[in-house]
DOKEBA-846349 format. One line per 3 residues: number of its first residue (from 1); their letters; for each residue x, y, z of C-alpha. Coordinates in Angstrom, 3 decimals, always signed. Example, Ala and Ser with C-alpha at 12.3 -4.5 7.8 and 13.67 -1.06 7.14 Angstrom:
BEGIN
1> as> +12.300/-4.500/+7.800  +13.670/-1.060/+7.140
This chain:
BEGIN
1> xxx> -13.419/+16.274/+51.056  -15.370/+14.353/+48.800  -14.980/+14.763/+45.140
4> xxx> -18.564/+12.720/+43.823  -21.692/+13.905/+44.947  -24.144/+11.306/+46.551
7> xxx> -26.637/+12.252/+43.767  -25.046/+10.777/+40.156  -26.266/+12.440/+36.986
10> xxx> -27.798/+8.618/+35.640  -28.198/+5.693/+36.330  -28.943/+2.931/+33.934
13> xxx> -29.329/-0.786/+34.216  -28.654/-3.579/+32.240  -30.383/-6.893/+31.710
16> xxx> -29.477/-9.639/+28.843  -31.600/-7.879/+26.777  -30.705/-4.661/+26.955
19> xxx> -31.811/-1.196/+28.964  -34.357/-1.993/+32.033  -36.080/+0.238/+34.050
22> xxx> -37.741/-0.571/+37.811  -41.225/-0.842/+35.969  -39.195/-3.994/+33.948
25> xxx> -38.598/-5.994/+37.001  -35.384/-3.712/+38.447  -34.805/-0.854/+41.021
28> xxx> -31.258/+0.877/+41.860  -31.249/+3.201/+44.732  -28.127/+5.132/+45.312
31> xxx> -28.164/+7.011/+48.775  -24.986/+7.783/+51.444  -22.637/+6.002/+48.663
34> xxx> -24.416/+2.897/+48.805  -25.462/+1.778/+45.431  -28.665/-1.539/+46.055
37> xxx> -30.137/-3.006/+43.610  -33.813/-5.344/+43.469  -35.021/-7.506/+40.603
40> xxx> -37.422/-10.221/+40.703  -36.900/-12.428/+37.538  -35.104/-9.958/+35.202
43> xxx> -31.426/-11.258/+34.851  -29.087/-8.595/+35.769  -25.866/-8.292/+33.707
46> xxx> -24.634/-4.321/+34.177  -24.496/-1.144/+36.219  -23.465/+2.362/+34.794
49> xxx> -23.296/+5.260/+36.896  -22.571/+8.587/+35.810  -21.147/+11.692/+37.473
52> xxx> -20.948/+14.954/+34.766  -17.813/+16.812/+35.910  -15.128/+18.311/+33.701
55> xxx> -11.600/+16.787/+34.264  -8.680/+19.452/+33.404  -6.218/+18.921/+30.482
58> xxx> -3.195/+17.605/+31.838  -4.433/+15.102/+33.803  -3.010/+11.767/+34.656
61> xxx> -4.778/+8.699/+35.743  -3.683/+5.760/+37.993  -5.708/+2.552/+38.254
64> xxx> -5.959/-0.735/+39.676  -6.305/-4.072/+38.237  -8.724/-7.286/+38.783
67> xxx> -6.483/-9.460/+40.733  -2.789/-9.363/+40.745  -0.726/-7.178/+38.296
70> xxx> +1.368/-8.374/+35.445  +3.782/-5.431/+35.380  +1.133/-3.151/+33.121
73> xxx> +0.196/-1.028/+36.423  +0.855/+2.560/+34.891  +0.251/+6.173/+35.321
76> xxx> -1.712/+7.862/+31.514  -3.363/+10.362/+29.964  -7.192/+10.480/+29.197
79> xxx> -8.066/+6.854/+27.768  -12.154/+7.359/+28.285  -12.598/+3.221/+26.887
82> xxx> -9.882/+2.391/+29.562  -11.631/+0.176/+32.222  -9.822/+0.964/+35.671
85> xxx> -11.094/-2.032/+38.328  -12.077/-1.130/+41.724  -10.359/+1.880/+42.157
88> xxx> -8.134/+5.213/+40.264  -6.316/+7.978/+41.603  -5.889/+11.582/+39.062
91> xxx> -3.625/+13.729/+39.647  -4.909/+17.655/+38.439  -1.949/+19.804/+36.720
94> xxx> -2.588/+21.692/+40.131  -0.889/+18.712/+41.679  -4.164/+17.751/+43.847
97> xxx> -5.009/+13.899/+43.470  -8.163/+13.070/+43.439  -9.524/+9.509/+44.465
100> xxx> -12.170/+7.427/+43.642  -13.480/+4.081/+44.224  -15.718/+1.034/+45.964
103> xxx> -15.261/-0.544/+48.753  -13.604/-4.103/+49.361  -15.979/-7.252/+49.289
106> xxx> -17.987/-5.611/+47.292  -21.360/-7.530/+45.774  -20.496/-6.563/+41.799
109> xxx> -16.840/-6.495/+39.856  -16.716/-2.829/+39.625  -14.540/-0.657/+37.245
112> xxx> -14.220/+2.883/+36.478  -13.560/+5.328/+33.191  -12.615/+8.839/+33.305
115> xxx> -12.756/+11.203/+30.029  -12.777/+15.203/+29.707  -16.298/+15.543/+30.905
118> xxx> -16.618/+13.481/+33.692  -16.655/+9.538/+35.428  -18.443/+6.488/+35.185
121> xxx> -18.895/+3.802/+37.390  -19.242/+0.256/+36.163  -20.653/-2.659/+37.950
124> xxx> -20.697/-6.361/+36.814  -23.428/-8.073/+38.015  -23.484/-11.227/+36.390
127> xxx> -22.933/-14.700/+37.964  -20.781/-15.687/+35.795  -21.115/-14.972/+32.130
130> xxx> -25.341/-14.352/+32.364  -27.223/-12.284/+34.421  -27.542/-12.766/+37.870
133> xxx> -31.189/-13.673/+39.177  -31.484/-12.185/+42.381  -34.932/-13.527/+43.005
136> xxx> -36.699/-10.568/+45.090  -33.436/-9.659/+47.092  -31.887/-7.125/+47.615
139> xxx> -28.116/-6.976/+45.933  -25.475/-4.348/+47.783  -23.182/-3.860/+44.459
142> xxx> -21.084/-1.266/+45.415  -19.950/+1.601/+48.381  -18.750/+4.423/+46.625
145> xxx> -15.967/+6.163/+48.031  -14.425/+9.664/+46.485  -11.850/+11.991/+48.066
148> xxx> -9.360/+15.482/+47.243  -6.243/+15.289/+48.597  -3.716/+18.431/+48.701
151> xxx> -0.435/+18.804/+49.744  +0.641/+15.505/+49.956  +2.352/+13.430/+47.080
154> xxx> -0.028/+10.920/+44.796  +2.044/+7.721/+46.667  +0.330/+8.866/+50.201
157> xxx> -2.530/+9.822/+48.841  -3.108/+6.370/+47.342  -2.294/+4.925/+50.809
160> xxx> -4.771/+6.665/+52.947  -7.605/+6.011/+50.329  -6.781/+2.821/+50.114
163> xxx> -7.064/+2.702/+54.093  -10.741/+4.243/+53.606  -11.540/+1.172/+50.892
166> xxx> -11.053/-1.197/+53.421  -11.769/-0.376/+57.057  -11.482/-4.180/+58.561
169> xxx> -8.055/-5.571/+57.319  -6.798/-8.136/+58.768  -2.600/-8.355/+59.550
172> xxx> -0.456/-10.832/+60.926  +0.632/-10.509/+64.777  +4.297/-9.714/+63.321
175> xxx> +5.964/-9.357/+59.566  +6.141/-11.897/+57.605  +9.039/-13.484/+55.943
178> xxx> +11.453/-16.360/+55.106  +11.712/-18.516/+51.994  +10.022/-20.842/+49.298
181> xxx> +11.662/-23.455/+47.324  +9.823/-22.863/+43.831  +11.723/-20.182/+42.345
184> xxx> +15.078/-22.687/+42.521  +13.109/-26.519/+42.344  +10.161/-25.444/+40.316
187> xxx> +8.503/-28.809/+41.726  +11.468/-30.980/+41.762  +11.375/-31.265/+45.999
190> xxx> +11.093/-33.868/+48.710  +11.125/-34.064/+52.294  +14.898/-34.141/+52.263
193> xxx> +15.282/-30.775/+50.374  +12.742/-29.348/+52.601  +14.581/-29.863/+55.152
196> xxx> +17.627/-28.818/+53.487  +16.145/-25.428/+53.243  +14.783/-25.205/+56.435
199> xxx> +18.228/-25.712/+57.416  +19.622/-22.956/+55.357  +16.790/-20.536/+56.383
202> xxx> +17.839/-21.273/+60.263  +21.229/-20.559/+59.542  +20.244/-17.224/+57.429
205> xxx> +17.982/-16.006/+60.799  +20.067/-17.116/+63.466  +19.074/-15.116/+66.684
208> xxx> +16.157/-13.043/+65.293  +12.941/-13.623/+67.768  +10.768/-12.997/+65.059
211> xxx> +11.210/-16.460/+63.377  +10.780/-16.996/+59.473  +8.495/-19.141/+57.433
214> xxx> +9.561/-22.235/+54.943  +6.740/-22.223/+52.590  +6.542/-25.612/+50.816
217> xxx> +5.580/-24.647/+47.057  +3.793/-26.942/+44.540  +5.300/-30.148/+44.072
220> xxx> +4.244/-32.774/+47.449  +0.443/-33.278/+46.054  -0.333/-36.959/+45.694
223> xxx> -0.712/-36.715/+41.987  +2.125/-34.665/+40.887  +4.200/-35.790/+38.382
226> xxx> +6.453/-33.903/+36.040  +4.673/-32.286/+33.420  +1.169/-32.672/+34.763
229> xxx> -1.412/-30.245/+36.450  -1.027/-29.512/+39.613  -4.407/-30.908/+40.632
232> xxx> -5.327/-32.258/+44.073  -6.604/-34.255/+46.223  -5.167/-32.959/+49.090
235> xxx> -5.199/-35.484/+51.501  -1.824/-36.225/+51.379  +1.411/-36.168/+50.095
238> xxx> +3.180/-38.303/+46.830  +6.263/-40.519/+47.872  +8.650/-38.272/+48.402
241> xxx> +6.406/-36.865/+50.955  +5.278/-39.974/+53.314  +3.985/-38.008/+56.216
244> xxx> +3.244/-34.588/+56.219  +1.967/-33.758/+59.650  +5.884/-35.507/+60.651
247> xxx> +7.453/-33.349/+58.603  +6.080/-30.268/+59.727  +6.990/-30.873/+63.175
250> xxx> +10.395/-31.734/+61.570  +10.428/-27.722/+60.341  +9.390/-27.039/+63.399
253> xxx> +12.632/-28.325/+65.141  +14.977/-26.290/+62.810  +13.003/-23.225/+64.510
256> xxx> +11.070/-22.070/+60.966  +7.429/-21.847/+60.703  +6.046/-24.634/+58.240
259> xxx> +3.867/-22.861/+55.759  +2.334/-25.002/+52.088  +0.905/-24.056/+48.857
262> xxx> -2.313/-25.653/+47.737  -4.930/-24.761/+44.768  -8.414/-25.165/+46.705
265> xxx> -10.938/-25.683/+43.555  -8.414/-28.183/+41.341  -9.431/-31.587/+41.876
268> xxx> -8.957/-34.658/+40.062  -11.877/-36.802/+41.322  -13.877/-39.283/+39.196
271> xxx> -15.678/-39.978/+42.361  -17.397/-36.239/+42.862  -20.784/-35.341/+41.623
274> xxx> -20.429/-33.213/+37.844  -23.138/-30.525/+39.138  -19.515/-30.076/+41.664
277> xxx> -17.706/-28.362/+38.745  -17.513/-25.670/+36.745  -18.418/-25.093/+32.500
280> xxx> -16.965/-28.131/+30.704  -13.573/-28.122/+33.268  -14.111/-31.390/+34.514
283> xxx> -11.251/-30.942/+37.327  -12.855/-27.546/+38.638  -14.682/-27.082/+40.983
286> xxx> -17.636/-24.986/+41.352  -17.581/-22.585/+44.692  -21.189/-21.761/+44.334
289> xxx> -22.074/-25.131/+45.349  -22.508/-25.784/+49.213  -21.001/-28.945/+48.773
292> xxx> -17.296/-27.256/+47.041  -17.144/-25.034/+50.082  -17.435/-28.278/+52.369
295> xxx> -14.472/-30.001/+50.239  -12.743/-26.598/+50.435  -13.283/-26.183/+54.553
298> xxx> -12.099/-30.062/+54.880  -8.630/-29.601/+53.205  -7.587/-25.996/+54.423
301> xxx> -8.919/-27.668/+57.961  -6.596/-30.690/+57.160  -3.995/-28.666/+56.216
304> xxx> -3.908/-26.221/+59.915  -4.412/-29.999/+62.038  -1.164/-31.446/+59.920
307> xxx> +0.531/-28.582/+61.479  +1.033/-25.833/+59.105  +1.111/-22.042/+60.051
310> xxx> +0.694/-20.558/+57.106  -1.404/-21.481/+53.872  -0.939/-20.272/+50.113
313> xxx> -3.940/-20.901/+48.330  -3.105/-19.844/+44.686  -5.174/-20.052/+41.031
316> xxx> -9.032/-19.050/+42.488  -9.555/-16.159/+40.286  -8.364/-18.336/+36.619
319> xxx> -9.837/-21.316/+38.292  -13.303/-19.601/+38.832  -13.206/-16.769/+35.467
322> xxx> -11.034/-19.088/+33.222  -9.024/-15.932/+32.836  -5.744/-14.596/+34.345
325> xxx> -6.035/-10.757/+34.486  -4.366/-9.597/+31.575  -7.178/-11.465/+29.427
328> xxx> -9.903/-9.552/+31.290  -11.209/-7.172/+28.517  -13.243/-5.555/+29.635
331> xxx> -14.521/-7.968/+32.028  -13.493/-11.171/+34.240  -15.790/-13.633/+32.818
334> xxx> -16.874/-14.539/+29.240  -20.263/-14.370/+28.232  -22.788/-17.939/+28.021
337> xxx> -22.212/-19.581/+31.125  -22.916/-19.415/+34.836  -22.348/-21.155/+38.540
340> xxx> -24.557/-23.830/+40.126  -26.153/-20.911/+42.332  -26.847/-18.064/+39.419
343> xxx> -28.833/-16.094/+42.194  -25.638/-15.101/+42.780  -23.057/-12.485/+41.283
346> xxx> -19.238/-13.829/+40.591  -18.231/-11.176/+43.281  -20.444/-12.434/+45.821
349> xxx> -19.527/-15.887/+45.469  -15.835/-15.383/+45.400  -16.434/-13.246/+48.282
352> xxx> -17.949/-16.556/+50.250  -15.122/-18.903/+49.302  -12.502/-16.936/+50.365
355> xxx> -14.663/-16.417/+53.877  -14.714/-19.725/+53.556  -11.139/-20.269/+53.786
358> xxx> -10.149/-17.768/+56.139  -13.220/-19.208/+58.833  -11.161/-22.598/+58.538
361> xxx> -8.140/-21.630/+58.585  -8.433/-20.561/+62.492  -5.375/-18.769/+63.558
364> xxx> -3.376/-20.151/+60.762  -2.102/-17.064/+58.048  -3.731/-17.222/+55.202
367> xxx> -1.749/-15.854/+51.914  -4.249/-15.544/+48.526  -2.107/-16.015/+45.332
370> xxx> -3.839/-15.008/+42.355  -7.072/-14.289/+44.469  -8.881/-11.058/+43.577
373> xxx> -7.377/-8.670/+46.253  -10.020/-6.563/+46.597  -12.710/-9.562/+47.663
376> xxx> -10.366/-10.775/+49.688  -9.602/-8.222/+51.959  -10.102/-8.446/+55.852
379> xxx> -10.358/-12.236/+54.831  -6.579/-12.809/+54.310  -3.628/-11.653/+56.422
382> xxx> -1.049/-11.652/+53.126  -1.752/-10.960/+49.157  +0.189/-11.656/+46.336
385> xxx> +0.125/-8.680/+44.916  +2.079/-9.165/+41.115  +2.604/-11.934/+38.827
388> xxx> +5.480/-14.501/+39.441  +8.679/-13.192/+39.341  +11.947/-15.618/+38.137
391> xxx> +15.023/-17.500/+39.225  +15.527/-17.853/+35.403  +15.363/-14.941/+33.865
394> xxx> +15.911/-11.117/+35.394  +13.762/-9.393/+32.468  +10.261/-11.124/+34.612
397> xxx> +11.714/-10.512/+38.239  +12.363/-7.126/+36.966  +9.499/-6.422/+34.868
400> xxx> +6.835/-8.207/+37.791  +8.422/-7.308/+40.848  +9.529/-3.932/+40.542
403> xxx> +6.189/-2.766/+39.074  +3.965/-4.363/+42.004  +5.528/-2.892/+44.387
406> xxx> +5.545/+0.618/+43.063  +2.022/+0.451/+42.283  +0.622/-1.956/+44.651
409> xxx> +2.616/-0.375/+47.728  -0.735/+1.209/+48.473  -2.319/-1.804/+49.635
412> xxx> +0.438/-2.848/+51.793  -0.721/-2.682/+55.297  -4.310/-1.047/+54.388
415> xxx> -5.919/-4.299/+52.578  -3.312/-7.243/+53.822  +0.537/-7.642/+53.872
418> xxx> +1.679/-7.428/+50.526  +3.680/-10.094/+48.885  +5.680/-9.014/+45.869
421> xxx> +7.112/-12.289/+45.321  +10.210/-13.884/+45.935  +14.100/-13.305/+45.101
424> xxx> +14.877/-16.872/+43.328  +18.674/-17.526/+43.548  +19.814/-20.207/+40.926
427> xxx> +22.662/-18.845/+39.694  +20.763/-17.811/+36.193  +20.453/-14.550/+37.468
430> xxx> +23.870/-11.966/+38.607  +23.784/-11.210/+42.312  +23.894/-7.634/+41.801
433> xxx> +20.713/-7.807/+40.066  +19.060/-10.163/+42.799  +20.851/-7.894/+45.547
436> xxx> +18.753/-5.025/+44.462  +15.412/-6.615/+43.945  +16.011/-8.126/+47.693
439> xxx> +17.214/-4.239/+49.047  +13.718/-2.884/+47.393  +11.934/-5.553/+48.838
442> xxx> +13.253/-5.847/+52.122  +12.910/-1.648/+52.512  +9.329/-2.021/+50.831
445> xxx> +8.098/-3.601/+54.101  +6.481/-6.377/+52.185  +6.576/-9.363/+53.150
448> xxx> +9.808/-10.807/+51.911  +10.077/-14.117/+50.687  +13.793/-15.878/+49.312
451> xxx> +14.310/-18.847/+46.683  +18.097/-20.124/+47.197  +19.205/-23.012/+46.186
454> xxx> +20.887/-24.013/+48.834  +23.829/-25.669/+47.041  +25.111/-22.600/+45.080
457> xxx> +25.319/-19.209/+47.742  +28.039/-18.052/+47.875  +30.062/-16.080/+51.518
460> xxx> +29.202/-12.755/+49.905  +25.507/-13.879/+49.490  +25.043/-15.377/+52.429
463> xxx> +26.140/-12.454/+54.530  +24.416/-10.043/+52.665  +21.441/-12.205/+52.878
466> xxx> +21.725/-11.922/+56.687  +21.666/-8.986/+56.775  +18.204/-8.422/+54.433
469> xxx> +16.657/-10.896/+56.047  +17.174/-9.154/+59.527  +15.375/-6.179/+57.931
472> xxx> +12.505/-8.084/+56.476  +11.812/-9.625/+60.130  +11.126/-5.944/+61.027
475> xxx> +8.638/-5.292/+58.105  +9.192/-1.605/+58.304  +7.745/+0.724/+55.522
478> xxx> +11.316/+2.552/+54.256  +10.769/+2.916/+50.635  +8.444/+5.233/+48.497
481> xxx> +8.748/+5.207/+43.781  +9.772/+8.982/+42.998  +9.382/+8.132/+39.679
484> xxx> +6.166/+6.085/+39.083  +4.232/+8.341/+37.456  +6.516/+8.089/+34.181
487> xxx> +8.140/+4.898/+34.608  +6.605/+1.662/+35.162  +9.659/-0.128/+36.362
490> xxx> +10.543/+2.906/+38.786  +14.770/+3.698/+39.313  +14.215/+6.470/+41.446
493> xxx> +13.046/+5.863/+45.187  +13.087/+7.522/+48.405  +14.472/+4.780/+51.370
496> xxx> +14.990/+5.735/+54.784  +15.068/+9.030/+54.443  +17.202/+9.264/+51.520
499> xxx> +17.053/+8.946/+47.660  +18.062/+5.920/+46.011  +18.394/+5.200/+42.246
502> xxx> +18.225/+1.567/+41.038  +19.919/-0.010/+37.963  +17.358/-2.646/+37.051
505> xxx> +18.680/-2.881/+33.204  +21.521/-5.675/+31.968  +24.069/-3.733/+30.106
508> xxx> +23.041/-5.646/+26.790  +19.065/-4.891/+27.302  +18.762/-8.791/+28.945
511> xxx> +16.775/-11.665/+27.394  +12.928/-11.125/+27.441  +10.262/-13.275/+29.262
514> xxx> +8.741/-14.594/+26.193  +11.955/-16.112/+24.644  +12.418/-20.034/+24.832
């Protein structure tokens, strides 16, 4: 049952300067959840729909964020200023949950805000940080989606809207797992240590059809160099990577699928036009420009011909916004700039780049790292879904890892195969700690990704290892937070049938993230 009515209470529009109505240059209908909007030369910056209801005392409020979470994904109280992106889920003191949202791919960034008397709907319409001149055409900002759920915890609740957000998803043919060297190197790699890993992955999977993926992490770029962005090109690799279509075939032969990290708009290219790039960032590139999305198709086309099977394209959404997500108040972009193409929104042509990608990409899996999940999906097989976890320090593997997938379990399977980041192994961090992040994981379903050094496991690792790894290559969906609504690092879970309680603290409180 739907909980918003097709007909909102008002509707306002906003242009740079100020309040517009469709006798100023712009129209919003709003029929069968579809919310279009026309202008001709008025620049469009905001949406605000409003629904009058009254929301009962007691109830708590669940939303999502822009792109991937930085463990701050919580259950509250009423917070009316509280901008919740794309979707929320409230739970009544009656214990029915009620959901709302938009669509994925939608053509606006759209957030919503809940107080006592009722919810608003808030759609970004800029292209970049100035209104959006759509030029005559007509702009599809946002599908509005609403539903009452009864009987059935808030955790499945969130997982069948979430299946009603997105009705195309796209999945790979079978789970998704294996390892990634950056947790452990951080960079510091060649061919050799690739190979080195690939050996220990092979040894780790030995006799499981469903074979794993080596993911080849920043670090074999032509230009990288200790201490320096992690621009491209990517045509091919520094020294200690010769030839990579060779080495892939190399992974190949130790029976692990080659898969490579790559940031698509970073390039370090005196040679490329400036109307290419983006602001005053004269290394980023601008994906509103026809000729971006041509460098963009060449090098994920480069990248599936030198043999690799799966890509990780990582840093879009700070590349594009010049924000991560935790500086996105209220919005994604700041104000006083905009792309190339301002006829535009910043949804729409984040939307086309990752479309983009995946159209190039062919059959190869395509895995968005700080992409904005919800323009994304149907476009990419795997998400990350939280902010990097840590072979250094437990407090961030704890704080990041645990928290995405007790809030972002939702989207597992519904929008893409979730990633919630990888178990690093360097010895910085005690097993038993590691051993329950990789237990969660592997029970989670997601899509479960190791960081050993190979040098330092130990027998007990190893076989324990073996045995996780065995369960990740099944990707089955064994593990649901009994205690997310008050905790944001849940203890208390419900796997395979049973309950399970966690001990994610170090007996002396641990060393935080932000310490030296």
């Amino acid at each position: 049952m739907k909980f918003l009515s097709d007909k909102a209470d008002s509707i306002t529009l906003y242009s740079e300067t100020g309040k517009i109505s469709q006798f100023d240059g712009g129209k919003v209908s709003f029929a069968n959840g579809k919310l279009e909007i026309s202008a001709q030369t008025a620049p469009l910056c905001f949406l605000r729909v409003r629904w009058n209801c009254h929301l009962p005392q007691g109830t708590r409020f669940c939303g999502d964020a822009w792109e991937r979470t930085y463990g701050d994904a919580q259950w509250g109280g009423f917070d009316p200023s509280r901008m919740q992106p794309w979707y929320f889920f409230a739970r009544f003191p009656d214990e029915k949950v009620i959901c709302c949202g938009v669509k994925v791919r939608t053509g606006a960034f759209a957030a919503w805000t809940a107080d006592p008397e009722g919810i608003t709907l808030w759609c970004d319409l800029r292209s970049g940080g100035r209104g959006v001149l759509l030029n005559g055409r007509t702009l599809l900002a946002a599908e509005v989606e609403s539903e009452v759920y009864s009987g059935i915890t808030p955790y499945a609740a969130a997982g069948k809207f979430c299946r009603k957000l997105c009705p195309d998803p796209v999945f790979p043919s079978a789970p998704v797992y294996g390892s990634n060297n950056w947790y452990y190197a951080y960079g510091n790699i060649s061919e050799q240590s690739v190979l080195e890993d690939c050996r220990c992955l092979a040894g780790l999977t030995e006799g499981l059809d469903n074979r794993p993926f080596m993911v080849i992490d920043d670090g074999w770029q032509v230009l990288r160099k200790e201490n320096a962005p992690n621009y491209g090109p990517w045509q091919r690799g520094n020294s200690f990577f010769p030839d990579m279509p060779a080495l892939a075939a190399k992974m190949k032969k130790h029976h692990v699928r080659p898969g490579i990290w790559y940031r698509p708009l970073y390039q370090h290219d005196p040679s490329l036009k400036r109307e290419l790039f983006l602001r005053e960032m004269p290394d980023t590139l601008d994906p509103s420009h026809p000729d971006v999305l041509e460098i963009v198709s060449g090098d994920i086309s480069r990248l599936r011909e030198w043999g690799f099977e799966l890509i990780k394209h990582d840093f879009t959404t700070y590349d594009i916004t010049g924000r991560y997500a935790f500086d996105m108040h209220p919005w994604p972009c700041e104000n006083g700039w905009n792309f190339f193409d301002r006829s535009r929104t910043t949804a729409e042509i984040m939307t086309d780049l990752f479309r983009t990608i995946r159209k190039a990409a062919g059959e190869v899996l395509i895995m968005g790292c700080n992409t904005v999940g919800h323009l994304a999906a149907g476009l990419q097989e795997l998400s990350r879904t939280g902010d990097d976890t840590s072979g250094r320090r437990w407090d961030r593997t704890r704080k990041m890892g645990v928290n995405t997938v007790a809030f972002r379990g939702c989207q597992h399977r519904t929008f893409f195969d979730m990633d919630a980041d990888c178990i690093g192994m360097t010895g910085a961090i005690p097993w038993e700690l590691n051993r329950q992040w990789a237990e969660l994981v592997a029970a989670s379903g997601s899509s479960m990704f190791i960081s050993p050094d190979p040098r330092i496991l130990t027998s007990t690792e190893i076989n324990e290892l073996r045995r996780l790894l065995a369960t990740a290559s099944r990707g089955r969906i064994d593990a649901e937070p009994l205690d997310w609504m008050e905790n944001t690092c849940p203890r208390h879970w419900r796997i395979s049938g049973q309950n399970r309680t966690f001990d994610w603290q170090e007996e002396d409180g641990g060393e935080p993230d932000f310490l030296p």
